[in-house]
Biotite code that builds the C-alpha atoms (Angstrom):
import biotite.structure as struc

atoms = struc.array([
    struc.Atom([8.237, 0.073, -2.713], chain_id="A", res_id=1, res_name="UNK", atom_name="CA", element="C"),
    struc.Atom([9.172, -3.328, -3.967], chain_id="A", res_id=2, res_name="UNK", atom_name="CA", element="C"),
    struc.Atom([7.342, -5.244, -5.796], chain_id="A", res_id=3, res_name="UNK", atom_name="CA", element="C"),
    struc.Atom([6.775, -7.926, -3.178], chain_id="A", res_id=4, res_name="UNK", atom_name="CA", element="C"),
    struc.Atom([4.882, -5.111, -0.373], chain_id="A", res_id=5, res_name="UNK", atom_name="CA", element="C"),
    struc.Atom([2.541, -4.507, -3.215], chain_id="A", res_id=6, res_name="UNK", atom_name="CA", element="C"),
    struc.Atom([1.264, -7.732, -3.229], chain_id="A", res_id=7, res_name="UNK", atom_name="CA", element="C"),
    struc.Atom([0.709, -8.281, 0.161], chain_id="A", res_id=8, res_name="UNK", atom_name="CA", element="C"),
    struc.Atom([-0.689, -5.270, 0.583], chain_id="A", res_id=9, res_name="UNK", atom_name="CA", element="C"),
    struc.Atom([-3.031, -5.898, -2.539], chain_id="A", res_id=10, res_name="UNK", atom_name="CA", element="C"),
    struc.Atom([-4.197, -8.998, -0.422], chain_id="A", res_id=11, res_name="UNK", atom_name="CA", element="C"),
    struc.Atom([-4.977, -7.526, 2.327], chain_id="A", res_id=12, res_name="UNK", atom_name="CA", element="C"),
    struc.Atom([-7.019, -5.292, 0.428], chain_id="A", res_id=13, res_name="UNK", atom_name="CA", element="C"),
    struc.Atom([-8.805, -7.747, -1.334], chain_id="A", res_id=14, res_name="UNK", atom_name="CA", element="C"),
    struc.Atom([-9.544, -9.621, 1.992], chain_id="A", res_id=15, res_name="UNK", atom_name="CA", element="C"),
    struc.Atom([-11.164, -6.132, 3.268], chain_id="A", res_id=16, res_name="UNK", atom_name="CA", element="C"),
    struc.Atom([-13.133, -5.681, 0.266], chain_id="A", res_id=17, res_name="UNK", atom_name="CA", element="C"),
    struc.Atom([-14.461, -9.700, 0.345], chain_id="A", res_id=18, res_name="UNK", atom_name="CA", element="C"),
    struc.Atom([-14.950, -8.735, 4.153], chain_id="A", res_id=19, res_name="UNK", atom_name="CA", element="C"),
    struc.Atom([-17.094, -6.001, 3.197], chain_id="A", res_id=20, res_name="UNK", atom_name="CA", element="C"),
    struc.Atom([-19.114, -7.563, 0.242], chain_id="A", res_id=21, res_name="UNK", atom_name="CA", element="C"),
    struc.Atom([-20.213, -10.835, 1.788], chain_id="A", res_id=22, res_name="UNK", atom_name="CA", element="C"),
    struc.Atom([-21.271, -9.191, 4.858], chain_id="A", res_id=23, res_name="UNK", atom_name="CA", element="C"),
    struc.Atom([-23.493, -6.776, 2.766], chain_id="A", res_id=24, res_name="UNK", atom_name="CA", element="C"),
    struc.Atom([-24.671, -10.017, 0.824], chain_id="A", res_id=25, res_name="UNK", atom_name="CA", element="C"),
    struc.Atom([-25.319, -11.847, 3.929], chain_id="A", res_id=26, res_name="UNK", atom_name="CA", element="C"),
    struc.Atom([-27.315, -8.959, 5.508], chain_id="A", res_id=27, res_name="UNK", atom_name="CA", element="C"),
    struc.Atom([-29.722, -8.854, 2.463], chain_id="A", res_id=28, res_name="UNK", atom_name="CA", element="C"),
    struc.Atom([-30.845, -12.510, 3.250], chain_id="A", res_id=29, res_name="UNK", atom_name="CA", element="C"),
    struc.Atom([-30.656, -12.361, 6.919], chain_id="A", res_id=30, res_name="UNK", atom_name="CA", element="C"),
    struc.Atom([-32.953, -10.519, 9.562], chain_id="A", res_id=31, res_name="UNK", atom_name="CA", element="C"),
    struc.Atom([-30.139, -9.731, 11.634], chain_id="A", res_id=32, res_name="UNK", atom_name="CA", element="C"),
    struc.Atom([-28.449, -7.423, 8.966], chain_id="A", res_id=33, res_name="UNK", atom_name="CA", element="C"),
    struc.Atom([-27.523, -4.319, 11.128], chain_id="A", res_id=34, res_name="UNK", atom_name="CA", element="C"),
    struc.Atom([-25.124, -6.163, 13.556], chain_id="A", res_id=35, res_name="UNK", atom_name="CA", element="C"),
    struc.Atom([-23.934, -8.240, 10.714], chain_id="A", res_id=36, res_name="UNK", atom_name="CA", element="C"),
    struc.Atom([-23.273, -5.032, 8.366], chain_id="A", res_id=37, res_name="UNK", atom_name="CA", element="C"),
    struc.Atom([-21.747, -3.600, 11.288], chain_id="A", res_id=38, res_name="UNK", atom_name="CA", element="C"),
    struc.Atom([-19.286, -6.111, 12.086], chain_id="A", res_id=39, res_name="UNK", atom_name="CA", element="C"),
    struc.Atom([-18.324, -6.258, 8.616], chain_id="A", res_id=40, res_name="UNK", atom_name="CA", element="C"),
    struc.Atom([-17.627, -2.428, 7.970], chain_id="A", res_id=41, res_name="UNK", atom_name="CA", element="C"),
    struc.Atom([-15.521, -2.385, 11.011], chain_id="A", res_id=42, res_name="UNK", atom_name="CA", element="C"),
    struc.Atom([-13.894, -5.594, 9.901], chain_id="A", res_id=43, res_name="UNK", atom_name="CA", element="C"),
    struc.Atom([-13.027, -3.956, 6.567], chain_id="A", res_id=44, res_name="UNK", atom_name="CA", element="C"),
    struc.Atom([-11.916, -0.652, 7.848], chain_id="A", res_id=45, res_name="UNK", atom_name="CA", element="C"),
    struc.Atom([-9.532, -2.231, 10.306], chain_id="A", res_id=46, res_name="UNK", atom_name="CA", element="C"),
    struc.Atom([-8.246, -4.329, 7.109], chain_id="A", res_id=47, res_name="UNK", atom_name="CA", element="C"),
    struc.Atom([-8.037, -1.119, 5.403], chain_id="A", res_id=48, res_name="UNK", atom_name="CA", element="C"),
    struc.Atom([-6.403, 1.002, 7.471], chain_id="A", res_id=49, res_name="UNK", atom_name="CA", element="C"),
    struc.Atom([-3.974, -1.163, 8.890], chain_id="A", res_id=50, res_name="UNK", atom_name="CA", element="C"),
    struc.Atom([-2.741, -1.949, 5.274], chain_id="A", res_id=51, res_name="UNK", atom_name="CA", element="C"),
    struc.Atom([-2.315, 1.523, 4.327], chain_id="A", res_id=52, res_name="UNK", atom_name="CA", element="C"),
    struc.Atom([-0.505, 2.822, 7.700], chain_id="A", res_id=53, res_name="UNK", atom_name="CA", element="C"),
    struc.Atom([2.211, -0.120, 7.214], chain_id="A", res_id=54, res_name="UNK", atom_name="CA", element="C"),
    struc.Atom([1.988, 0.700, 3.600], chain_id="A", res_id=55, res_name="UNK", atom_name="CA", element="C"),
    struc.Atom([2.779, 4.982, 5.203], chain_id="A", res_id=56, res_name="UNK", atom_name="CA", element="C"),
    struc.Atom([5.100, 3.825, 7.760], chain_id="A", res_id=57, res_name="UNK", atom_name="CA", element="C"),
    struc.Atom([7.077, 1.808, 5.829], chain_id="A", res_id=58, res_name="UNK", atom_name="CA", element="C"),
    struc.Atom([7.734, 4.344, 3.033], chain_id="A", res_id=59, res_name="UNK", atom_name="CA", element="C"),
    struc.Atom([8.774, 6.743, 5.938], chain_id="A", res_id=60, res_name="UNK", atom_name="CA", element="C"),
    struc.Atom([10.543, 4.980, 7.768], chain_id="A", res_id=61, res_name="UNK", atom_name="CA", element="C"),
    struc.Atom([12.711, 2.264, 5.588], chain_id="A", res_id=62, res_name="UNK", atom_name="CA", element="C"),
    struc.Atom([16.232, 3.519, 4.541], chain_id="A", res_id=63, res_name="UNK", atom_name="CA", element="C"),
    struc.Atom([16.555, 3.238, 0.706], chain_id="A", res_id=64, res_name="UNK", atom_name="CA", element="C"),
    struc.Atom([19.524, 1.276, -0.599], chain_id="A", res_id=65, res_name="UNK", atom_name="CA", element="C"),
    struc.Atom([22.418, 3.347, -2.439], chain_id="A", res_id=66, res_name="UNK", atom_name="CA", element="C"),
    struc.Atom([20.828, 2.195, -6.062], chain_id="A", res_id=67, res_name="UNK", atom_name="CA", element="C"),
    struc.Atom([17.812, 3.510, -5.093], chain_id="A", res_id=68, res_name="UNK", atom_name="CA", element="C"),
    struc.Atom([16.097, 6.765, -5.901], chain_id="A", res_id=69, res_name="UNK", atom_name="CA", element="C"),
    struc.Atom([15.727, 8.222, -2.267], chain_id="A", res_id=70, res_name="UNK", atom_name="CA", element="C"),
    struc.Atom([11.984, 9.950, -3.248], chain_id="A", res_id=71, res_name="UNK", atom_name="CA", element="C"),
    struc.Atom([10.524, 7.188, -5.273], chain_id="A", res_id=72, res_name="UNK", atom_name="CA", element="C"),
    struc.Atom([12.504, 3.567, -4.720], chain_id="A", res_id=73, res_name="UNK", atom_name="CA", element="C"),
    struc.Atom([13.330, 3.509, -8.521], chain_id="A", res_id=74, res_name="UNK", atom_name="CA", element="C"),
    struc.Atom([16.297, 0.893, -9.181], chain_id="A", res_id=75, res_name="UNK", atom_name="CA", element="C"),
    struc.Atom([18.719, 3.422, -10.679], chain_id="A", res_id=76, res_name="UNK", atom_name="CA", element="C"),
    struc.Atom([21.155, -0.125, -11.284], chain_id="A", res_id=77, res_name="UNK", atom_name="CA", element="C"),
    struc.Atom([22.671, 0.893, -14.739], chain_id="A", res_id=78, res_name="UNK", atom_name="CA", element="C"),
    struc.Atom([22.074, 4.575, -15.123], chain_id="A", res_id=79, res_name="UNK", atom_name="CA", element="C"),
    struc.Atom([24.070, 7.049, -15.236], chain_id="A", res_id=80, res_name="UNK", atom_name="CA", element="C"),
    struc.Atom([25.230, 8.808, -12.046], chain_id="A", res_id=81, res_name="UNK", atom_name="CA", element="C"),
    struc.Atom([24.579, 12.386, -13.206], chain_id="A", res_id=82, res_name="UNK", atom_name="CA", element="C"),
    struc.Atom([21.302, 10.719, -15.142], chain_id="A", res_id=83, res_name="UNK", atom_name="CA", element="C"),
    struc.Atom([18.087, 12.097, -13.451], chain_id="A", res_id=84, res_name="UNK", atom_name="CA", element="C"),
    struc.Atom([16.038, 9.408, -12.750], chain_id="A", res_id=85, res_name="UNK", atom_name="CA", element="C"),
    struc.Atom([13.095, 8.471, -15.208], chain_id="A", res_id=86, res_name="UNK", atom_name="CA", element="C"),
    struc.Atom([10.306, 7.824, -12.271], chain_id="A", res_id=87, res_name="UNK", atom_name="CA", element="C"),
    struc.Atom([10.286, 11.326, -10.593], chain_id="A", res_id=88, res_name="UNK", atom_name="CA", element="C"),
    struc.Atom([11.879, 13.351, -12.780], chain_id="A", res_id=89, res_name="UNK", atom_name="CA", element="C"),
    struc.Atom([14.416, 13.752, -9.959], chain_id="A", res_id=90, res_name="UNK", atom_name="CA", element="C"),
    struc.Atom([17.904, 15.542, -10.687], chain_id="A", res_id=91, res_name="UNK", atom_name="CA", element="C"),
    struc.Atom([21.038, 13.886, -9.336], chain_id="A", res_id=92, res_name="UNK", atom_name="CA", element="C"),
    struc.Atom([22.422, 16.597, -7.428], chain_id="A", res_id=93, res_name="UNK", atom_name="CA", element="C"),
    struc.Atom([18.709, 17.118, -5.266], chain_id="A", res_id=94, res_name="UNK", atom_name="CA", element="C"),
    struc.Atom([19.093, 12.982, -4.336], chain_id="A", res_id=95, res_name="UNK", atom_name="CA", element="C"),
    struc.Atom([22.330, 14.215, -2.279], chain_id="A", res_id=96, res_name="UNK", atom_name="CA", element="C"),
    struc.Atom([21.098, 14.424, 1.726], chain_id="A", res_id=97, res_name="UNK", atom_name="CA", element="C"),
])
């Protein structure tokens, strides 16, 4: 993954987190805390999982570009073609589909 779809997914998680905390906080002060905690566990979870099934799908289903180490999205720019690559561990010949 590129650098950029770690940060918005890093956001998003954040935001479900924050979600999650000041709803707890709020529920300690307020007499209504069950529907409040409630809403704000969903909230998160639907944060949550929605991040991480783009963050799934998009591994599975993006193409990588010829530079890129099929298993692991390494920038193999200015290695070696028979060089296995240092991420994975990969060889060269088990990156051929």
């Amino acid at each position: 993954m590129k650098q950029s779809d770690h940060s918005w997914l890093s956001i998003a998680a954040l935001i479900a987190v924050g979600v999650v905390v000041l709803g707890s906080v709020v529920s300690l002060y307020v007499q209504t805390w069950l529907p409040m905690l409630i809403v704000a566990v969903v909230v998160g979870l639907v944060l949550v999982i929605s991040a991480a099934s783009v963050a799934i799908l998009d591994r599975f289903w993006r193409t990588p570009q010829p530079w890129e180490c099929p298993f692991c999205g390494y920038d193999r720019r200015g290695l070696l073609s028979s060089a296995a690559c240092p991420e994975c561990g990969r060889a060269p010949d088990a990156m051929r589909r």
